[in-house]
C-alpha positions, 0 to 999 in steps of 0.5 A, a space after each residue: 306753321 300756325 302763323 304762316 296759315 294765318 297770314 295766308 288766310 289773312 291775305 286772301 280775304 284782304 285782298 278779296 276785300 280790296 277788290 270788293 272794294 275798289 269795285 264798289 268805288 269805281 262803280 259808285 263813282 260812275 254810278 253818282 258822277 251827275 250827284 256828285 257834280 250837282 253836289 260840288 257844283 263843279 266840273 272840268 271841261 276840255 276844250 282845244 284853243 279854237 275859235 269858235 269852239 272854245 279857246 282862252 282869251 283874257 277874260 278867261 274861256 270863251 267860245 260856244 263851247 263854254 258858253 253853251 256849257 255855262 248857259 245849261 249848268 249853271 241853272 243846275 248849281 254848276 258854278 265853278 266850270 274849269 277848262 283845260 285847253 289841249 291839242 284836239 287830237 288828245 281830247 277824248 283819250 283825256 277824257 276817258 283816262 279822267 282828265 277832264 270830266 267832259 269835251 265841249 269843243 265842237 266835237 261832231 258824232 259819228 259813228 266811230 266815235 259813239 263806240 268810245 264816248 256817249 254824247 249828249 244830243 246835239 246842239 249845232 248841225 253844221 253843214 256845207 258853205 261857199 265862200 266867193 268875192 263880194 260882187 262876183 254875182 256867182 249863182 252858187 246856191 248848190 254844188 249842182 250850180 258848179 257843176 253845171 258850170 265850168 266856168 267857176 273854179 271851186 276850191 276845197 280842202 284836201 281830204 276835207 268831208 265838204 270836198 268829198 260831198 261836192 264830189 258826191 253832189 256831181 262836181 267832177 273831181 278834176 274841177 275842184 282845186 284842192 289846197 292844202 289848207 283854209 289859209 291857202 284857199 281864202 288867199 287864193 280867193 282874195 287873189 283872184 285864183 279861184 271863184 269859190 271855196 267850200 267849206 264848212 258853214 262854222 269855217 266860213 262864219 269864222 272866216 267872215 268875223 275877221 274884218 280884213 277880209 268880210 268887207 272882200 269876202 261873203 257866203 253864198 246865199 242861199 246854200 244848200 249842200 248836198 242832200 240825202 235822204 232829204 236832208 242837208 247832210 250836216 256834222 252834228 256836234 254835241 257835248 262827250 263824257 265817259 262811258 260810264 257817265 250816262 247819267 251825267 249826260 242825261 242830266 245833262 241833255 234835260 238842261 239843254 232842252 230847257 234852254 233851247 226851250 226858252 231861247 238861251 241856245 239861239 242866243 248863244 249861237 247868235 252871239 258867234 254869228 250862227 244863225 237858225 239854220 245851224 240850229 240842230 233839228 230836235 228830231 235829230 239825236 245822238 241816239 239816231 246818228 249813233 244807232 247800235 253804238 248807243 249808250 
């Protein structure tokens, strides 16, 4: 009977000790995640196989991701910097379930997904673009053009946010030719079959590195997409970690001011042919574009 006693005493406060201490784990470890990565000087990226965000090449990681990645850590002590490539859609559940300890892969803040992840301020607003035929001398500056315009025949891709802003900017939407994919719209440009194609600006600039189809193809401008509250509505896309890594992503967010700061960030962005006007506005952060869903 004394036995019995004992071991139930026992085993009450050890299991009272091991839920104390494994709460002091979890909270410890959220609490120094930026200490401990600027202590090993190490971190795991996930990034999902996609020019131009990030992908594996021969020489390893590449890709705006990666780069821009390296270009704010690296001063901090951050040397060793492993990517894990995986499907877009498995990004964020590997994430939260610690896989990987942050995403750099051209992940845009919305609303929905500030409610699971906290992001860091974005470094890339990625707005509306048309792609047309070199020497069609189309005047498509804004969808207005097109719209005012039956002649031209605009193509978007179904269920994709640009068609969905040309709709909203006054392009009816029985004009708008809607293909299944971007394969489908820049083969249908090449032949012929439509006038323009609009897409978003990263889309084109990639499209347009492909020297098979630069030297046919080229981005209308000036461009000016559709506009709200007077300002080209663009995707914001910025660096994810946890929850429970705020501090991280602070850390994080006082290195990418420095470097956009001494140019680094325009750099970077210029080496995959994003010019200034994709450079994310400093007044544009993910606490606004967030709002209540904040951390």
């Amino acid at each position: 009977m004394n036995l019995g006693g004992t071991g139930r005493g026992t085993a009450v406060r050890l299991a009272v000790a091991m839920a104390l201490t494994c709460d002091g784990v979890s909270r410890a470890n959220a609490q120094s995640i930026d200490r401990k990565v600027l202590r090993d000087g190490k971190i795991t990226i996930g990034i999902h196989n996609q020019a131009l965000w990030g992908y594996k090449n021969t020489d390893g990681s590449v890709g705006l991701g990666p780069d821009i990645i390296r270009a704010v850590l690296g001063p901090m002590g951050v040397k060793q910097i492993d990517f894990v490539v995986m499907d877009f859609d498995a990004l964020i559940p590997s994430l939260l379930s610690r896989r990987i300890d942050a995403v750099a892969s051209g992940l845009a803040i919305t609303p929905q997904r500030c409610q699971q992840v906290v992001f860091s301020n974005p470094d890339l607003a990625i707005g509306d673009a048309v792609l047309v035929r070199k020497g069609t001398l189309l005047n498509v500056h804004k969808f207005a053009d097109v719209a005012k315009n039956p002649a031209v025949c605009m193509a978007g891709g179904r269920g994709s946010s640009v068609t969905e802003q040309a709709v909203s900017a006054g392009i009816p939407k029985d004009r708008i030719v809607l293909l299944k994919d971007l394969e489908s719209s820049v083969g249908a440009l090449l032949a012929g079959r439509i006038d323009a194609d609009a897409e978003l600006s990263a889309t084109v600039i990639n499209v347009l590195r492909d020297p098979k189809v630069s030297d046919k193809l080229e981005r209308a401008t000036p461009f000016t997409g559709l506009v709200a509250n007077g300002r080209p509505v663009a995707n914001y896309a910025a660096i994810a970690f946890r929850p429970e890594d705020v501090q991280l992503r602070d850390v994080y967010n006082s290195g990418l001011t420095k470097r956009r700061v001494d140019g680094t960030v325009k750099h970077v962005f210029a080496k995959y042919g994003f010019s200034e006007a994709e450079v994310a506005p400093e007044d544009v952060t993910a606490k606004k574009i967030c709002g209540a869903s904040y951390r």
